[in-house]
N, C-alpha and C positions, 0 to 999 in steps of 0.2 A: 424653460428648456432644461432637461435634464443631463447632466455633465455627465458620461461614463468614463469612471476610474478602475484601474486595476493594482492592488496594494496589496502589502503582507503587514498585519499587525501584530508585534507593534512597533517590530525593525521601521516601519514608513514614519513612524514618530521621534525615529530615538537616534543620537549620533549613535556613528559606527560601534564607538570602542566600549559601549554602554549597552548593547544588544543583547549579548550574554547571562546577564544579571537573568533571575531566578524570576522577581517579582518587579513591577512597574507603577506606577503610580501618574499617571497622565491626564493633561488638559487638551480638551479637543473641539475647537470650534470656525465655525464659517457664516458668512455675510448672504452667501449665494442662495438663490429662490430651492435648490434641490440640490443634493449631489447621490447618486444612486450608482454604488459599487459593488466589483467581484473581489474578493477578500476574503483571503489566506489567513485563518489566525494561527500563529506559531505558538501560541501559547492558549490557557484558559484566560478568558476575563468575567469580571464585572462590570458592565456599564448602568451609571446613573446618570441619567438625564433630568440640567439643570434649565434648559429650554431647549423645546422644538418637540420632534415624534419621531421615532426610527422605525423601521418594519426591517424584519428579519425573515430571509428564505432559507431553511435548509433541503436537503432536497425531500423530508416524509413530514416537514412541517414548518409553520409559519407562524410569526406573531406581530402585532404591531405595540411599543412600547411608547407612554408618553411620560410628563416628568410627576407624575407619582407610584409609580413603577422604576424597577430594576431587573437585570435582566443577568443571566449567569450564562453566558456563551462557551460549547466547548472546542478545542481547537478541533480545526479544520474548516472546510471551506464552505463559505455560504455569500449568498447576496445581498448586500443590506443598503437599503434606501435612510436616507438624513436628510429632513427639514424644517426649515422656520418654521413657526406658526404663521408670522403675520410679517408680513412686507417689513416691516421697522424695527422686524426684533432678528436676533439671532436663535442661532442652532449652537447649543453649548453641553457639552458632554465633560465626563471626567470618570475614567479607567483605569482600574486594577487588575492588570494580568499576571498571571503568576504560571507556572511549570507546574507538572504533575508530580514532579518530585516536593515541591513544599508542600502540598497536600499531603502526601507520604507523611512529609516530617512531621505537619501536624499531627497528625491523629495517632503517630507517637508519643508526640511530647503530650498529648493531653488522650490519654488512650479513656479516661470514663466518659467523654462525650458523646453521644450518638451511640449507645452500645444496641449493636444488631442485637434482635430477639428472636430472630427466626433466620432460616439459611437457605431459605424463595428466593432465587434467581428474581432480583429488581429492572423494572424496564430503564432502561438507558437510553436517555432524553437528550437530543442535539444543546437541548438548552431550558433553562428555566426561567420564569416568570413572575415577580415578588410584588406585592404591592410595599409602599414605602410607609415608614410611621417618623414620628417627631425624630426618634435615637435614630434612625436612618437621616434623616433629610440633617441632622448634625454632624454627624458621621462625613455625607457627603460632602456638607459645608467645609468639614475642616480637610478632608483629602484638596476641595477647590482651593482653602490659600497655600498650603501646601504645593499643588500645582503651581501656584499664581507666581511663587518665590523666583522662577526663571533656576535658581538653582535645584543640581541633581541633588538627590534626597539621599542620606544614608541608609545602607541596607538596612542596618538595625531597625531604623524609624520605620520603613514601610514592611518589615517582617509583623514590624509590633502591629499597624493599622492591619496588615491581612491578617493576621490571627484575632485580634478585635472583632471584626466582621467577620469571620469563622465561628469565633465563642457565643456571639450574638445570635448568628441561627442556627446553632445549635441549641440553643432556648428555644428561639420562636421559632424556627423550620429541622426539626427533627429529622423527617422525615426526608425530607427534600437534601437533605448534608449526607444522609446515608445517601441516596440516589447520586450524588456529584462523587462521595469516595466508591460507590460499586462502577461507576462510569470510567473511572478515570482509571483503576484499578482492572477493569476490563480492556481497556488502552492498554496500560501495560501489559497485562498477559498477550495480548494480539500481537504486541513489538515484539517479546519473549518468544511467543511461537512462530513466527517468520523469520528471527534469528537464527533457532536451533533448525528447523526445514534448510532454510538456503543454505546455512553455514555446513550443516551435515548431511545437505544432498548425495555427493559425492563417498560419505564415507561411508565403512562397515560398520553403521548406528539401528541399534533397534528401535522402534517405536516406541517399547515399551523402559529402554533408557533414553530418550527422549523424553517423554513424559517424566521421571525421574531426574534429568537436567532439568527439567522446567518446573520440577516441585510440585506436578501435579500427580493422581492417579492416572489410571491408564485411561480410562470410559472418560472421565474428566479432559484429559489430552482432547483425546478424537473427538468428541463434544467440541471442543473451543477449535481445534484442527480444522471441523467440519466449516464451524461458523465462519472461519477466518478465509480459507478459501475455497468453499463451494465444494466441496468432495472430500473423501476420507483421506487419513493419509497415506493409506496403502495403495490407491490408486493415485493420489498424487505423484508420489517417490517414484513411482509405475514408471508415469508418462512421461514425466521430465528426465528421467534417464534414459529411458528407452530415445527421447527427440536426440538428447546429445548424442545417441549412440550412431542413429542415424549419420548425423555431421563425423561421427568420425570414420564411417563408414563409406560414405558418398563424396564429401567433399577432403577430407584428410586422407583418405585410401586405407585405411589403418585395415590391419587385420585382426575377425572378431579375439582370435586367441591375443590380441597386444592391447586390448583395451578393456576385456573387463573385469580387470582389476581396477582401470582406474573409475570404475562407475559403481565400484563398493559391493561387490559380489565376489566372493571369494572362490569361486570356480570357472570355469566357462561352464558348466551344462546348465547348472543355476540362472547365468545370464541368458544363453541358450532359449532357456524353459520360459523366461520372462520377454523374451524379446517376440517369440512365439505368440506368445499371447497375447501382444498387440497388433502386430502383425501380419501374422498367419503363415510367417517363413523364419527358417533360421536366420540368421546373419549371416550367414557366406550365402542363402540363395537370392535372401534379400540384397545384398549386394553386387552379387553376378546380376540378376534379374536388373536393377534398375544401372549399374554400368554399362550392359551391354542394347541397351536401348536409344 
């Protein structure tokens, strides 16, 4: 029978006051015929598998992993099935998760590894998929007593093992290390640009210093603008002002002369022009019109 769970990892492993921590280092196993979960991951991990098979759903891709494979999962959310092999054995894992900011700090502190060669936009992978070698399956060994100690681990020690197994494929998976820093590095630009959007909905901000707070070009902006929420930003900024204007219109009573300033146009005929143009009325007949119905 198959148990459904719903968890965040790797808060579902770890006391409260230990949650915070950057990177993780965990032991993860059950007795049970299947356990098949919806799971939040808060963070990146690595999982190696030391008995049993997992299969992983994201939603544009799937893999099933068994224990001579490793598997590099990126946060967010997916499906993942965990079982024994065999009636008498277990299902035994052991995980390295870490934040996209220590990724960051790696490829800092060791900036000649993985040096791009070229500036192709890389396809960014829910997750990757490694076969294991002897330096892997030791590797794993020693994270397992590590795990096994029942004590939390010092940051220092599990900074040194994630950077270990960073330095590691950056030898054998070049390739694959540039793909996790353009992924996660895209992560952050996507947080970056719904910051300065929501945060500077409201004000009198250009695009084109938007793009500038965000450290990028402008074509570059609207590029990643487009990606992130499905329309340019000029029609974004459009519609979401023009909806609050509505509310303050219909349900606050306000008058268009008292409000748009506060929706970051420095005029009324400007807001006027814009409100127009999604609506097909000014503001005062927009607002007579739908009051008086």
């Amino acid at each position: 029978m198959v148990k459904q769970q719903i968890y965040s990892v790797p808060s579902f492993l770890l006391p409260e006051n230990t949650r915070k921590e950057e990177i993780h280092i965990l032991a993860h196993q059950f007795t049970d015929s299947r356990v098949r979960s919806k799971v939040t991951l808060e963070q990146n991990l690595f999982s190696f598998l030391v008995e049993g098979e997992k299969r992983v759903f994201y939603a544009e891709k799937h893999a099933v992993i068994n224990n001579t494979q490793f598997v590099l999962l990126s946060s967010g959310n997916c499906i993942m099935s965990e079982k024994k092999i065999s009636e008498e054995g277990f299902y035994k894992s052991v995980v390295l998760t870490f934040e996209s900011a220590a990724l960051t700090r790696f490829f800092l502190k060791y900036p000649h590894v993985c040096i791009e060669k070229d500036n192709h936009d890389r396809t960014e992978e829910p997750f990757l998929v490694f076969e294991t070698d002897s330096f892997l399956q030791n590797f794993v060994h020693s994270l397992c007593l590590m795990a096994a100690s029942g004590k939390p681990l010092p940051i220092d020690l599990r900074i040194l093992k994630f950077e270990e197994l960073l330095l590691y494929m950056a030898d054998r998976y070049p390739q694959q290390l540039l793909s996790l820093r353009a992924n996660v590095s895209g992560h952050q630009e996507e947080v970056m640009i719904r910051k300065s959007a929501e945060t500077n909905l409201y004000n009198n901000v250009t695009i084109e210093e938007l793009a500038f707070l965000c450290n990028m070009s402008l074509s570059t902006y609207k590029r990643k603008f487009q990606k992130t929420y499905g329309t340019s930003p000029t029609r974004w900024f459009l519609q979401k002002r023009m909806e609050q204007a509505v509310g303050m219109l219909l349900v606050q009573r306000e008058k268009p002369s008292e409000i748009y300033h506060k929706l970051g146009y420095e005029n009324h005929s400007s807001f006027t022009q814009s409100f127009k143009q999604v609506y097909g009325l000014t503001p005062s007949e927009y607002q007579q019109q739908k009051l008086t119905v």
